[in-house]
N, C-alpha and C positions, 0 to 999 in steps of 0.2 A: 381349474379350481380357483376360485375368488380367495382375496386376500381375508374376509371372513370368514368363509369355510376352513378356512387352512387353520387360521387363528382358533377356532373354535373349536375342530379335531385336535388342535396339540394339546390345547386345555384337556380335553377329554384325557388323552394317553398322560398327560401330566398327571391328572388326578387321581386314573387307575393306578398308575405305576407309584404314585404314592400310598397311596392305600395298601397294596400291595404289600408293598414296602412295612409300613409300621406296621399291618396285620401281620406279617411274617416276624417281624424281632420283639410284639408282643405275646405269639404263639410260642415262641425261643423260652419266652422271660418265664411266661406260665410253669412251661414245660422243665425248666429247670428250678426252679422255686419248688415244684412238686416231686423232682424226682433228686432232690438233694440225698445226699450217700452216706450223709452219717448216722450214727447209730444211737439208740439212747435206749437206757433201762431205768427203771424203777425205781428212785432214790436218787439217782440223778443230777448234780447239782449242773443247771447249765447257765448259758450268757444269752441276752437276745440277743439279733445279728439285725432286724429285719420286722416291722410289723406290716404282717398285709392288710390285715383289715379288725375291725373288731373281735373275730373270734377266730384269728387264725394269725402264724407268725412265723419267722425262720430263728432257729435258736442254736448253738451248739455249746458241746462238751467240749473244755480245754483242752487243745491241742487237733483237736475231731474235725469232720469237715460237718457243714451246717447239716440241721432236719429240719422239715417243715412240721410243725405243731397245729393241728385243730382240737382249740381248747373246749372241753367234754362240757357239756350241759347248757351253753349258748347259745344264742344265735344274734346277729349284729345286723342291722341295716346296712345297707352300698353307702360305703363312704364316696364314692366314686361321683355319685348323680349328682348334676344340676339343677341347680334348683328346686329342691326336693326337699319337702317339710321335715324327714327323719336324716335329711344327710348330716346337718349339724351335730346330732346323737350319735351317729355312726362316727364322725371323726373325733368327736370328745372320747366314745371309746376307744380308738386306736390313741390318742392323746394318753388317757389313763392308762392303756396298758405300755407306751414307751417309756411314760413319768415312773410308772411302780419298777417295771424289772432292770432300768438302764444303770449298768455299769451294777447292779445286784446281781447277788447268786440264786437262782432259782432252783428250786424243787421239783423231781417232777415226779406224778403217781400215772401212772401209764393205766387207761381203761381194760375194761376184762379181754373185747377185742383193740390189742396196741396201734393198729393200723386199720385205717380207711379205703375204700374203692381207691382211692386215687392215692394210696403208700404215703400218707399224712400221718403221724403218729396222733392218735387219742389222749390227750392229758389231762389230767386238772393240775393245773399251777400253781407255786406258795410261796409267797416271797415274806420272809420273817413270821412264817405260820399265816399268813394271810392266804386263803385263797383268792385269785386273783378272778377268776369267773363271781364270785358271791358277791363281789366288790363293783364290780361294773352291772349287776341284777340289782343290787341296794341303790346305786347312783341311780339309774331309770335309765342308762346305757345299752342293755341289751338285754334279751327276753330269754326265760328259761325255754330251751330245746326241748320238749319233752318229746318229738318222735322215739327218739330210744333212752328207756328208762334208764335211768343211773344211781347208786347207792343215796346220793346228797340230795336227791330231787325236791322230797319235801322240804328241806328248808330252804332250797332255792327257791321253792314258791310261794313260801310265806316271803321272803324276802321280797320278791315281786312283788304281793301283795301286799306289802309297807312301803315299799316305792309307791305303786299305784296309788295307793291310801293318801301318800306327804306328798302326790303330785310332783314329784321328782324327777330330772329328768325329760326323756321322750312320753311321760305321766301327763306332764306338764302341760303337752300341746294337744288340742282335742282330733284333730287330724290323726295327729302321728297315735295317740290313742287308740283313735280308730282303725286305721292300720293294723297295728299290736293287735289288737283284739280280733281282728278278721285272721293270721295268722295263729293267733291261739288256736283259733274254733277248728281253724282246718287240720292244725297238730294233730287236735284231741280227735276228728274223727278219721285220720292216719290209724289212729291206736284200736282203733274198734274194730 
């Protein structure tokens, strides 16, 4: 075997075995972020610990071991992607939601089902009576979820639609608009 073969196989087992590697302690990190063990009820008062993403966080009750929270009536772009016209919206909302709850005492109203497929609790959040979902819907941060209806819907969607209206926001940019809107369409014909 040639000195570039050889070179060329290790590369390869280098790259697998890294790959490997981070896919396995990001499998870990999911996995525990989703199966955190503490417990929350209705009233609530917790701490953030953790924001994963625009509409989802790890939080706990003083003294408690953390929860994972998916907050009810959202939905957030991948803060994650490059170079991508709605990442900037997606990290302004995880920005907003670290700026409003850090080092505050949060609220929490647990949905009718408290838990998700994936043992996430359902919330809607208030930080000094603010809801913290209607806040990031008014900024043009993230778009009301309407797959599953929720009590606050309607004014989540006027609120969207006074974002939409002041161009606020992921409003703002015609792409990510466009975006947003091809999402809606698909929501609403979810619900049909």
């Amino acid at each position: 075997m040639g000195r570039a073969t050889l070179a060329f196989w290790s590369v390869i087992i280098f790259l697998v075995g890294a790959s490997a590697f981070f896919g396995i302690n990001a499998e870990k990190q999911r996995r525990s972020v989703q199966s955190a063990s503490g417990k929350i009820e209705n009233g609530d008062l917790i701490r953030l610990v953790k924001v994963i993403d625009g509409d989802s966080l790890v939080a706990a009750r003083e003294g408690q071991p953390p929860v994972t929270i998916r907050i009810v009536g959202i939905k957030s772009f991948d803060a994650k992607v490059e170079k991508d016209v709605v990442t900037p919206f997606a990290q302004a909302a995880m920005e907003t939601i670290q700026r409003s709850m850090a080092d505050r005492p949060v609220r929490v109203l647990l949905a009718t089902t408290p838990k998700d497929k994936h043992g996430r609790y359902l919330a809607t959040l208030y930080v000094d009576d603010e809801d913290i979902a209607i806040r990031l819907v008014r900024q043009g941060l993230a778009l009301v979820y309407t797959v599953y209806p929720f009590p606050a819907m309607q004014s989540y969607l006027q609120e969207q639609e006074q974002a939409r209206a002041g161009r606020r926001g992921l409003w703002s940019n015609t792409t990510a608009t466009e975006r947003a809107l091809a999402l809606i369409r698909e929501w609403r014909n979810q619900n049909q």
